[in-house]
Structures are given as C-alpha cells and as structure tokens.
C-alpha positions as CSV (number, residue, x, y, z in Angstrom):
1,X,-156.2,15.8,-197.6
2,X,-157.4,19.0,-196.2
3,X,-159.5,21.7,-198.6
4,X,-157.1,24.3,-198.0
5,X,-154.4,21.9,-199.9
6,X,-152.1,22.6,-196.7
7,X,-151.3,19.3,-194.1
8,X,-148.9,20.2,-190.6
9,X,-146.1,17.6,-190.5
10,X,-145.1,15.6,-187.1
11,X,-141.7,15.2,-187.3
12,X,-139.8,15.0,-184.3
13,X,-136.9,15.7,-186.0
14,X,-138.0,18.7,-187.5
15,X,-139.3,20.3,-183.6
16,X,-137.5,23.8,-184.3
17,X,-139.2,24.3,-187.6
18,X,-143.3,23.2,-188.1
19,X,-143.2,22.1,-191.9
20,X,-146.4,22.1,-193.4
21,X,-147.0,20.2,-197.5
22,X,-148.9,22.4,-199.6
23,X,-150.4,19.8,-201.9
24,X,-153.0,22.6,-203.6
25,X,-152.2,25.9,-205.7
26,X,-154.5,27.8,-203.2
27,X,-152.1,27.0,-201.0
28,X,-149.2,28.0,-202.5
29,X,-150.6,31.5,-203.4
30,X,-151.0,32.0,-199.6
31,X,-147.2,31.7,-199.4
32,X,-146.9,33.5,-202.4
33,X,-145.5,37.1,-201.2
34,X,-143.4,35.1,-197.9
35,X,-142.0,33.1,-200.8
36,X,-140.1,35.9,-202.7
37,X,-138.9,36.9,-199.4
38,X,-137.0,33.8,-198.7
39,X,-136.0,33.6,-201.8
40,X,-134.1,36.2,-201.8
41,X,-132.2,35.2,-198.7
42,X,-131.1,32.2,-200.2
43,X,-127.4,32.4,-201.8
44,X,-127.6,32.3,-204.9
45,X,-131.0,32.5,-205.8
46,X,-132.4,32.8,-209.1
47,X,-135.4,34.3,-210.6
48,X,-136.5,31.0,-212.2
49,X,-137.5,29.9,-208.7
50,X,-139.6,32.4,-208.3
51,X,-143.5,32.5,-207.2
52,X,-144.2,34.2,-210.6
53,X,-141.7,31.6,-213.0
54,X,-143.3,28.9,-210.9
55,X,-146.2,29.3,-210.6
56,X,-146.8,30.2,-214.6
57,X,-144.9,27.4,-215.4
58,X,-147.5,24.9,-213.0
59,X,-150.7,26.5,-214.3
60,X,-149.5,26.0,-218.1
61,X,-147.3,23.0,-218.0
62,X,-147.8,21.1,-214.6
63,X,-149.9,17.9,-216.5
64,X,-150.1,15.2,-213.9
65,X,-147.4,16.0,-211.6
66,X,-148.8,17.0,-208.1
67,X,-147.7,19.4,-205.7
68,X,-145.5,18.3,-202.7
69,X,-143.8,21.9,-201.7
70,X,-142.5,21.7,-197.8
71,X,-142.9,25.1,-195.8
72,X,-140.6,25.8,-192.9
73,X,-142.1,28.0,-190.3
74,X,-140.6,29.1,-186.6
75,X,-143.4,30.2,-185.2
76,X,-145.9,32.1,-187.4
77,X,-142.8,32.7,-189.8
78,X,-142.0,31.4,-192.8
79,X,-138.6,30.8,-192.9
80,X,-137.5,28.3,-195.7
81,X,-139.7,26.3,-198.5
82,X,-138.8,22.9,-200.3
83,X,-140.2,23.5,-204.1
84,X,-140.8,19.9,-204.8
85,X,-143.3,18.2,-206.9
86,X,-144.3,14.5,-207.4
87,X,-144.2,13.0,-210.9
88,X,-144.7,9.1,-212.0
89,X,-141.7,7.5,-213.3
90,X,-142.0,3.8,-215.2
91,X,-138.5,2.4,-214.1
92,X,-138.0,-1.2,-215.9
93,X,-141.7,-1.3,-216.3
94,X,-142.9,-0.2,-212.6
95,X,-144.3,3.1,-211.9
96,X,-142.2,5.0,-209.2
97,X,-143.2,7.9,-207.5
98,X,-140.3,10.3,-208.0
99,X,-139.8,13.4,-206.1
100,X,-138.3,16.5,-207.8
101,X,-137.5,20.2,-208.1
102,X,-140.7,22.1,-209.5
103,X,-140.6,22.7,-213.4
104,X,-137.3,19.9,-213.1
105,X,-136.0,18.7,-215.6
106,X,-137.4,21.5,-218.3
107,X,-137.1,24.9,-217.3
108,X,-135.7,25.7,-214.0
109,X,-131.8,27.1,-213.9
110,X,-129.6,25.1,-211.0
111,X,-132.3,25.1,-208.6
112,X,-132.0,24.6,-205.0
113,X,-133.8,24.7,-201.7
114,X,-135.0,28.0,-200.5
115,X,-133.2,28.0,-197.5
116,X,-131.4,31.4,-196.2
117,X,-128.0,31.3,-194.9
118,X,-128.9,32.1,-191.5
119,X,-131.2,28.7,-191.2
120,X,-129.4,26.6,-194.0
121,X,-127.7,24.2,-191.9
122,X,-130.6,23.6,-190.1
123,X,-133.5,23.2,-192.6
124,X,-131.2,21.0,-194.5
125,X,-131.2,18.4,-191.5
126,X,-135.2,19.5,-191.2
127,X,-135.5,18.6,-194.5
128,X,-134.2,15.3,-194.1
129,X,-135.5,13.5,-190.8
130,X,-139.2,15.0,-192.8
131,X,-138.2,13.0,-196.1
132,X,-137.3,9.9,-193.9
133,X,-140.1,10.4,-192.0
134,X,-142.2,10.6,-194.9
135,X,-140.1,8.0,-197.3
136,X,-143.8,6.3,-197.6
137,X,-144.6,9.2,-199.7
138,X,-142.0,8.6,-202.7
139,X,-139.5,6.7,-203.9
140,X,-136.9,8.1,-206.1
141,X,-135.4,11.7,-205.4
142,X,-134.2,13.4,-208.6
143,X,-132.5,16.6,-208.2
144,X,-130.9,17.9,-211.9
145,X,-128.0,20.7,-212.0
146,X,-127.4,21.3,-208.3
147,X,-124.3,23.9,-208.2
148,X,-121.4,22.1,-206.8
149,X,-121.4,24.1,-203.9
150,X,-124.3,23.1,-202.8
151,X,-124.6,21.9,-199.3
152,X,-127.8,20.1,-200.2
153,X,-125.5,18.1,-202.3
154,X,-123.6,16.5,-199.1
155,X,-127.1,16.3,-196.8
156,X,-128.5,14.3,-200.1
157,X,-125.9,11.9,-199.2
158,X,-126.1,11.8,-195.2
159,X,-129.8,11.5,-195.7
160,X,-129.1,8.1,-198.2
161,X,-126.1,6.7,-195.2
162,X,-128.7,7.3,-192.9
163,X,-132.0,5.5,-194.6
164,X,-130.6,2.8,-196.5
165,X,-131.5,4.8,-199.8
166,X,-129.7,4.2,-202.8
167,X,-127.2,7.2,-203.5
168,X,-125.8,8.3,-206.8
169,X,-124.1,11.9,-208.0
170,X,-123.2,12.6,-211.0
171,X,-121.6,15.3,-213.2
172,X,-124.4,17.6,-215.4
173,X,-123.8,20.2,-217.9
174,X,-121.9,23.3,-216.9
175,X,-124.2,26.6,-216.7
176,X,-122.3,29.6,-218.2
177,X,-123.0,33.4,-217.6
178,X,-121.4,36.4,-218.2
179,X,-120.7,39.4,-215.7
180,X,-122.0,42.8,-217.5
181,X,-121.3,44.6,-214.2
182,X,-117.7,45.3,-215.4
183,X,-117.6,45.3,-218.5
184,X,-118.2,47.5,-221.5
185,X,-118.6,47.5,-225.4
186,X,-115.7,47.5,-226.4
187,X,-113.6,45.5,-223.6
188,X,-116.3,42.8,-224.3
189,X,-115.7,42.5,-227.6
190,X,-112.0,42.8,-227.1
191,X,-112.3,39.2,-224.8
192,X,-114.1,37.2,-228.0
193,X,-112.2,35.4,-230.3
194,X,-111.2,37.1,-233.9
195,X,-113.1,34.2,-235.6
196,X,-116.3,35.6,-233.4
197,X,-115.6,38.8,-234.5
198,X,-114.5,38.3,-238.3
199,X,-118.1,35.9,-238.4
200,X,-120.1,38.2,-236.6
201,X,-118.8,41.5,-239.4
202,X,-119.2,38.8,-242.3
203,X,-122.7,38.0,-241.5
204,X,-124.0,41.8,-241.0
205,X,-122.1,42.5,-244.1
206,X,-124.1,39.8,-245.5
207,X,-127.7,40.3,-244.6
208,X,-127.0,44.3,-244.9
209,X,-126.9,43.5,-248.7
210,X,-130.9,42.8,-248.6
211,X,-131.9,45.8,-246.8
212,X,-131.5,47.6,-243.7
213,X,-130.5,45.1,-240.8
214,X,-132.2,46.3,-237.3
215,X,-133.3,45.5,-234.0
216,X,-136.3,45.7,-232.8
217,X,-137.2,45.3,-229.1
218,X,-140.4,44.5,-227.1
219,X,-140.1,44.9,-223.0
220,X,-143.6,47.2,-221.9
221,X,-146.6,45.2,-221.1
222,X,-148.5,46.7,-223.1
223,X,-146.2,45.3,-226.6
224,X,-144.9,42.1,-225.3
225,X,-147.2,40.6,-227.0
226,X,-146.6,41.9,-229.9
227,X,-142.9,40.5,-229.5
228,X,-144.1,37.1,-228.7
229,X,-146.4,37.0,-231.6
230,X,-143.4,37.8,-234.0
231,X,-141.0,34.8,-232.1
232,X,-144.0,32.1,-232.6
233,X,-144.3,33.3,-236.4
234,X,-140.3,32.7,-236.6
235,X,-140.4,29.6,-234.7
236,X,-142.6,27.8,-237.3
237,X,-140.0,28.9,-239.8
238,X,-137.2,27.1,-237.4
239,X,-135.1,24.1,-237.5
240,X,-136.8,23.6,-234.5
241,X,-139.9,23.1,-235.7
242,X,-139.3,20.6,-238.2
243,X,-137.1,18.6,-234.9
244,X,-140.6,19.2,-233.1
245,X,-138.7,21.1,-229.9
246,X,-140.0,23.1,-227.5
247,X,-143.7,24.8,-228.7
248,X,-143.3,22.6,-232.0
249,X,-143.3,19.5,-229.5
250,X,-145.9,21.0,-226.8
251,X,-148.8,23.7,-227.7
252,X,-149.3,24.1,-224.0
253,X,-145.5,26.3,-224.0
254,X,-146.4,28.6,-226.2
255,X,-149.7,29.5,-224.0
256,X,-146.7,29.5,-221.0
257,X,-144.5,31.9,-222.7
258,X,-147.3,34.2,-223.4
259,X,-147.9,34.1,-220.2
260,X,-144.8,34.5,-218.2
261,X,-143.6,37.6,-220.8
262,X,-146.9,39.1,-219.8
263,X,-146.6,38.6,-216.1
264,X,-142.5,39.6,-215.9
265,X,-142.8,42.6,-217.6
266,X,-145.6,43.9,-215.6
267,X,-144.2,42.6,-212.4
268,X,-139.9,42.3,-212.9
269,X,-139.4,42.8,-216.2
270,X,-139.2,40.9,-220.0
271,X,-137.8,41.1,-223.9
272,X,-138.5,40.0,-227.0
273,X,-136.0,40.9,-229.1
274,X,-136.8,40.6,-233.2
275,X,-133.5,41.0,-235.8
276,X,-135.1,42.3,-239.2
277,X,-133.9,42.7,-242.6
278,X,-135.1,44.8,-244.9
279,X,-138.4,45.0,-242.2
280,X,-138.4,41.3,-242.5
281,X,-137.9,39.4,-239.1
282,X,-135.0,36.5,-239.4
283,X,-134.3,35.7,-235.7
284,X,-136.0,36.2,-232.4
285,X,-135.1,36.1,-228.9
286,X,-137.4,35.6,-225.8
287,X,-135.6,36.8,-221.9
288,X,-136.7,37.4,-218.1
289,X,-135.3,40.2,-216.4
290,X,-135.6,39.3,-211.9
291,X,-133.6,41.4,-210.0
292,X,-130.7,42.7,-212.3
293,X,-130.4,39.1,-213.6
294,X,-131.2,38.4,-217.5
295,X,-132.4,34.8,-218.3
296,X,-132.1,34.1,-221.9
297,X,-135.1,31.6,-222.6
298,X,-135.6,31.0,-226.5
299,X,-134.0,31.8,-229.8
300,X,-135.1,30.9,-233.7
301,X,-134.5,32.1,-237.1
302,X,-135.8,32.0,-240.1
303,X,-134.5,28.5,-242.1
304,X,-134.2,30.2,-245.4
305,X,-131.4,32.6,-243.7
306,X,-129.5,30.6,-241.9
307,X,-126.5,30.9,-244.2
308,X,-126.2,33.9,-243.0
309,X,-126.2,32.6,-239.0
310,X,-128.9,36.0,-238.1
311,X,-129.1,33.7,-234.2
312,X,-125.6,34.6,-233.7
313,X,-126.0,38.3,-234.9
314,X,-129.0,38.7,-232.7
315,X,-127.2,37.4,-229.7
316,X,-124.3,40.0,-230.2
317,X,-127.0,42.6,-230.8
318,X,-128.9,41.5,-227.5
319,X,-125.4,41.4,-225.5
320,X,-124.6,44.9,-226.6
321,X,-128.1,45.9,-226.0
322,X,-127.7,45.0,-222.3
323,X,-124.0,46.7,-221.8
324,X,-125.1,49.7,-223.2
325,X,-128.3,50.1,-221.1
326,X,-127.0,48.7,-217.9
327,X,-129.8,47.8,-216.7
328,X,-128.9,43.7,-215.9
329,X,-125.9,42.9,-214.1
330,X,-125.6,39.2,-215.1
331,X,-126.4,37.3,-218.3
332,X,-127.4,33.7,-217.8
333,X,-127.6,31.3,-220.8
334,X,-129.9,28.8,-219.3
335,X,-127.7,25.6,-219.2
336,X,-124.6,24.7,-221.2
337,X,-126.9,22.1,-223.5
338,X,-125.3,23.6,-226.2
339,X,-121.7,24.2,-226.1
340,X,-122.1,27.2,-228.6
341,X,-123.3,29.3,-225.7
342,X,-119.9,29.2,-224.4
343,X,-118.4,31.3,-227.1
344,X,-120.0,34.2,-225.4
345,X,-118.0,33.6,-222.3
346,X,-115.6,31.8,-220.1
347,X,-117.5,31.9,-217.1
348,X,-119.3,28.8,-216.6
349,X,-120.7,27.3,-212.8
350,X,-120.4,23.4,-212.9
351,X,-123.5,21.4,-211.7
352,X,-124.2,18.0,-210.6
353,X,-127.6,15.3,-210.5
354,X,-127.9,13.9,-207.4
355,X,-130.5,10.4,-207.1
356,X,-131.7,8.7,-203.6
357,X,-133.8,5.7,-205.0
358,X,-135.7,2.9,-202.5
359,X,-133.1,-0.2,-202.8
360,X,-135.4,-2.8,-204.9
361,X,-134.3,-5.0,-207.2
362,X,-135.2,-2.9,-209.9
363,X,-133.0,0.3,-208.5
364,X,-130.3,-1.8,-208.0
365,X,-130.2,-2.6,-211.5
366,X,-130.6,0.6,-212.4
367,X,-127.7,1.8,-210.5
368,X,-125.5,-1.3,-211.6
369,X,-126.2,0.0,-215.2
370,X,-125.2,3.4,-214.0
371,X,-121.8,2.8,-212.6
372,X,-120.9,0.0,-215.1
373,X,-121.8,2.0,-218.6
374,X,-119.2,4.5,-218.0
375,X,-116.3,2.3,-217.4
376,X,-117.7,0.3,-220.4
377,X,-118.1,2.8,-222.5
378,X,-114.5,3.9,-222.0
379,X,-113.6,0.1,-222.8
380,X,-115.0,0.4,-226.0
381,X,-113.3,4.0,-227.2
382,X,-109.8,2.0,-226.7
383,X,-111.1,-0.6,-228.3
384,X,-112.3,1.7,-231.3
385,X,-108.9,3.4,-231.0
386,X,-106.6,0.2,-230.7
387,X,-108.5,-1.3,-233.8
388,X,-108.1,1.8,-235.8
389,X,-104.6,2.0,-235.0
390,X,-104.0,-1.9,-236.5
391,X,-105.5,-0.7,-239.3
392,X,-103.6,2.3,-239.8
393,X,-100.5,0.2,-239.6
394,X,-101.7,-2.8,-241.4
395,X,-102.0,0.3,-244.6
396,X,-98.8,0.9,-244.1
C-alpha cells in the first residue's frame, strides 16, 4: 500500500473517471475541501456525510474498520467519492469482509453515494465495473437506509445480475422530518394532536409547581462545552444509562460528541439545549446545524422526573426554538427507531437495506433464512390468532 494511503485503480470499465482508494486518513484530508463540494451537488445530501461528521466520527469511533473510500476524478477533478469502509463480519462462524457506508450502521442519516446529478448515471456504472473488478477485496455489501429513490438502489441490483452476487432488499425504518420553512408557532401547533397538546400543558403545569421551568441553550464555541458537560451529567441520571446505550455502552462517544459539538459550532453550527426546573437540569438535547438542516442527535432526562415526561417538553421547547429563530429550514429526527418521533410530524422518507453477498454455502443459508422467516413468521401470527380464537369460543 502506498505511504500517501492513496492507490490509482485500473478499471477499464471505469476509463471516463480515474478512481483512486484512499485507504489512509492523510489521504482523505487531501480531499477534504473537494469533498464538501461534491457533496453538495449530490441530491439530497446531508450533513451527516460530511468531511467534518465523518471524519470526527472515524478519529473517535472508527475501532478496526479500515478505510476503502473510492475517489472519482475526470482529469485533475474530483467529481464524485464512494464513502465506504471495510469492517469484519463472523457470518455462521466465518469472518467476512463486509463493505459499508462510513459510520454505517450507527450514526449516519440515509446515506448515499456522493455522486452529483450531472455525473450520477455514470459514476453509478463506474462504481460498479470497480466493485466487480475489485470483488477480491470484499465479500458482503451492506448498505442500511438507502432512500427509496435512490438510483443506487437499482445499480445495487444490476451489479448482483451481472456478478453472480447474491442480491437482497429490504424494507428499513422510515426517517421522519418536518418542514420549518412554512410553518409558524401557531400553525405548528395547530397540526398536533389535542392529546400532544393537552400532555404537553399538563406536564409544564406540572414541573412549574417546583420552580421556574426554563430553557437554556448552548450554540457558541466558546460554551458548547459547557452544554455537553450538562447532557453527560443528565445522561448518567437516564434510563439509558442503566440499558447501557449509547455513551453508557461506549466511553469512546462521549469523547466523539465532544468533539463534533466543538468542531460544528465553530465550522456550521451546534446546540445543546438544557430544560431546567427550579435551576435544576431534567432533560437535555444534543443537535448539528449543516446548511439550514438541524440533526437532532441525543436526548435524556433525569429518571426521578420522568413522570412528568420533561423529554417531550424539551422537544416542543427545541421545535419552537427553531420556528421562532428561523434559522433551520428542516428538522431531521435521525431515523424512525422510535415511533414516538412521529408525533412531531407526518412527514416521513421511507428507506430500504440493500445486501450483495459472495454465493457460498454459508450466504445462501443466510439468505434462505432471510426470505423464509418472514413468510414463517406470518404462519405463526395466524396460528397465534386461529388458536386464540378456539379458545375464545371454546369460553363461550
């Protein structure tokens, strides 16, 4: 491997474009500034593919995975990058080299190739005589929450019909946002349920009978901190904690959120937003701000209140927060993991996983499995209801 972490590719099928695999992180920061670039000609982009997000995200949280990011270049120009990494996967007991989005499957938000419209088409079928070219490389493909209209969706499959790969796509979580272009206050409000709305009084109401109830938010470099410092202190307090998620499971992401607040509000922006009662903090919120996009990363509270629900308060705080200052035009909830994210709104973007394995026995097991536990599992619901239905009429 060259020192410069950098090695040309030589395929033919890939003549328009020279590809080059940056394999080092001195080598990616060379791209670092032509990254952005393309990034932002790509539809859809978001900020969570960005050199910064990345980057932070390798440095902190990158263990033994190992860089495989493709650069496109006509001529001198950089024109389109695959973000890729290599991790090991133990399939049935063998170790598989599986190649993946960077950051995949933990913090990246519907991820795709950075490929501008102008050059889509064609670094899509770059992309894919390289990967064929290079199948020696790796063995499984695993790409998580592709949008559904995603053309790398369909070249996924022409490159599997094409090399014998293994080819499987399947339904993920749906990714909700909300639009805070158009709306205001009060026609936001106006669209949530009375429930939302009768909870949301009840529990201010509530926590206003301790003290003062208030908001205090974190966004200049040089407080962020601060803010962080606060969230980690409420974290340990968390359900989360105790269910060991997120820095309760992994030390090494709470030195990556540090980080990445510290290097988004200097360079594109960053929150940490603190609910307090009675100057006590109850709930906290970490978010990204990347062009006029606002990525909601974390939220706790405080166990001993959660009676009082101060994560849902917080988020209606946050929400009005961002209508009133207008200065994010989109609010994306990172995932739809958690179906209580929806209550916020009724805009949600559907995504999809999409595997290429190497057709071994052990993949086509694997894949068997796959296609068979669905039709099985709906076997056994009938079965469940059919049985429960004999019994409610053996009752009677």
């Amino acid at each position: 491997m060259p020192e410069s972490g950098v090695s040309p590719g030589n395929a033919p099928s890939s003549a328009r474009f020279r590809v080059e695999t940056v394999t080092t992180i001195d080598g990616w920061r060379k791209i670092a500034a032509a990254w952005d670039r393309v990034l932002r000609a790509t539809e859809e982009y978001t900020g969570l593919q960005s050199f910064d997000f990345l980057s932070t995200w390798w440095a902190c949280l990158a263990a033994d995975r190992k860089l495989w990011i493709l650069a496109f270049y006509d001529g001198d120009e950089l024109v389109g990058v695959a973000p890729l990494q290599l991790a090991e996967r133990r399939i049935l007991g063998k170790a598989y080299r599986a190649l993946q989005f960077l950051a995949m499957t933990e913090d990246i938000l519907r991820p795709t190739m950075l490929f501008p419209a102008e050059h889509r088409q064609a670094l899509l079928a770059a992309l894919n005589g390289f990967l064929a070219e290079h199948r020696r490389s790796w063995d499984v493909l695993e790409l998580d929450e592709l949008t559904c209209a995603d053309l790398l969706i369909d070249s996924m499959e022409q490159l599997a019909s094409c090399s014998g790969y293994l080819h499987r796509k399947t339904p993920f979580h749906p990714c909700p946002f909300l639009d805070l272009s158009s709306q205001t206050p009060d026609s936001y409000w106006q669209g949530r349920s009375k429930k939302l709305r009768k909870n949301l009084r009840a529990g201010e109401r509530k926590l206003a009978q301790m003290g003062p109830v208030d908001l205090e938010v974190y966004r200049m470099p040089e407080d962020i901190h601060e803010g962080f410092e606060k969230f980690r202190d409420l974290a340990r307090l968390s359900w989360k904690h105790e269910a060991r998620i997120g820095m309760a499971d992994d030390a090494r992401y709470e030195i990556f959120y540090d980080r990445v607040l510290d290097t988004f509000a200097r360079r594109h922006g960053a929150r940490a937003l603190i609910l307090t009662v009675a100057a006590r903090p109850v709930a906290a919120t970490l978010a990204l701000l990347f062009d006029g996009v606002y990525y909601s990363l974390q939220i706790v509270h405080d166990e001993a209140y959660a009676r009082y629900s101060p994560g849902t308060l917080l988020e209606a705080r946050e929400l009005e927060l961002l209508l009133r200052e207008r200065d994010a035009r989109r609010y994306e909830f990172m995932g739809g993991a958690l179906r209580n994210k929806l209550r916020w709104t009724g805009d949600a973007v559907p995504s999809v996983c999409v595997r290429l394995a190497r057709p071994d026995p052990r993949m086509r097991a694997v894949e068997l499995y796959e296609r068979v536990k669905p039709v099985a599992k709906r076997a056994l619901e009938r079965a469940r209801a059919a049985a429960a239905a004999l019994r409610r009429s053996a009752r009677a």
